[in-house]
C-alpha positions in Angstrom: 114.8 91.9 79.6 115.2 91.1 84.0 112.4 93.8 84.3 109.9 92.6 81.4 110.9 89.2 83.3 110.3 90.2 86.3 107.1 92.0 85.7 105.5 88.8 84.1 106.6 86.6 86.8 105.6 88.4 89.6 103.1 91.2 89.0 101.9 92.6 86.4 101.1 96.6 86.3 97.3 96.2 86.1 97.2 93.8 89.0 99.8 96.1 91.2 97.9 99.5 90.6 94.9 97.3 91.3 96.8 96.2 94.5 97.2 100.1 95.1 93.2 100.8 95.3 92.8 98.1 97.2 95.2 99.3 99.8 94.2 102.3 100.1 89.9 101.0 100.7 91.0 98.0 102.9 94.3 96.0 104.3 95.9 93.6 101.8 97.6 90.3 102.7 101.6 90.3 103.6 101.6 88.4 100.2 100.2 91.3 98.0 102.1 93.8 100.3 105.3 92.4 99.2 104.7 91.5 95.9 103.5 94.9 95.5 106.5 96.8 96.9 109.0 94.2 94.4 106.8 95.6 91.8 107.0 99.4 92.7 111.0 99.1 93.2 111.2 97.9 89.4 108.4 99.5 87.7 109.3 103.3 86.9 105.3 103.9 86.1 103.9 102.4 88.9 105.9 104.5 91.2 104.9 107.8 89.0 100.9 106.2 89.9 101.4 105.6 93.9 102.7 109.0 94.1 100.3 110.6 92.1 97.5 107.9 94.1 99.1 109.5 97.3 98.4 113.1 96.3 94.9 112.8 95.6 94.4 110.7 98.9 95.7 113.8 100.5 93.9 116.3 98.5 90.4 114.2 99.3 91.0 113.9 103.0 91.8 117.5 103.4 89.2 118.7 100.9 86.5 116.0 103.7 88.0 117.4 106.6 86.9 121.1 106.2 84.2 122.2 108.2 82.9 124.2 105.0 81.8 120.8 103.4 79.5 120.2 106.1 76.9 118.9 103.7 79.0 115.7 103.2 77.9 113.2 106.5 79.3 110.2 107.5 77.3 107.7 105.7 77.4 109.6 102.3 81.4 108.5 103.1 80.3 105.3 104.1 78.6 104.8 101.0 80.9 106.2 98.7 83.4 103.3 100.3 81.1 100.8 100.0 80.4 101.8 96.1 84.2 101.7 95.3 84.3 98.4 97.2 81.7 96.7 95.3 83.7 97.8 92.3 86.6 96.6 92.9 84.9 93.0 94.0 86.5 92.8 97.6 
């Protein structure tokens, strides 16, 4: 009952693994940093998401990072960025 409490008052998942994207694309306020890290201490699922977020971070910066995918510049990152930006509205 704290918990469902807890998650309604403060954050709700879709907003916190929203809050996840965001952090990894840009910086987010002290704010969302905080509320976010309330939510993830409380929220068995959301935990289970910023790991599995964390993985594939890793798994696309190594997979960029190899000189075999050459073919990949800087602007087609750039853009790629700027398209999951747009999405996300920031």
């Amino acid at each position: 009952m704290l918990r469902k409490f807890i998650h309604i008052l403060f954050l709700p998942c879709s907003k916190a693994t929203m809050l996840m994207e965001k952090r990894n694309a840009k910086a987010i306020s002290r704010k969302e940093d905080w509320q976010l890290s309330l939510h993830i201490k409380i929220c068995k699922w959301c935990r289970v998401y910023e790991q599995k977020l964390k993985i594939l971070d890793d798994i696309l910066k190594r997979k960029l990072s190899q000189k075999e995918n050459d073919e990949i510049n800087n602007s087609d990152i750039q853009d790629f960025k700027d398209k999951v930006l747009k999405k996300l509205d920031l």
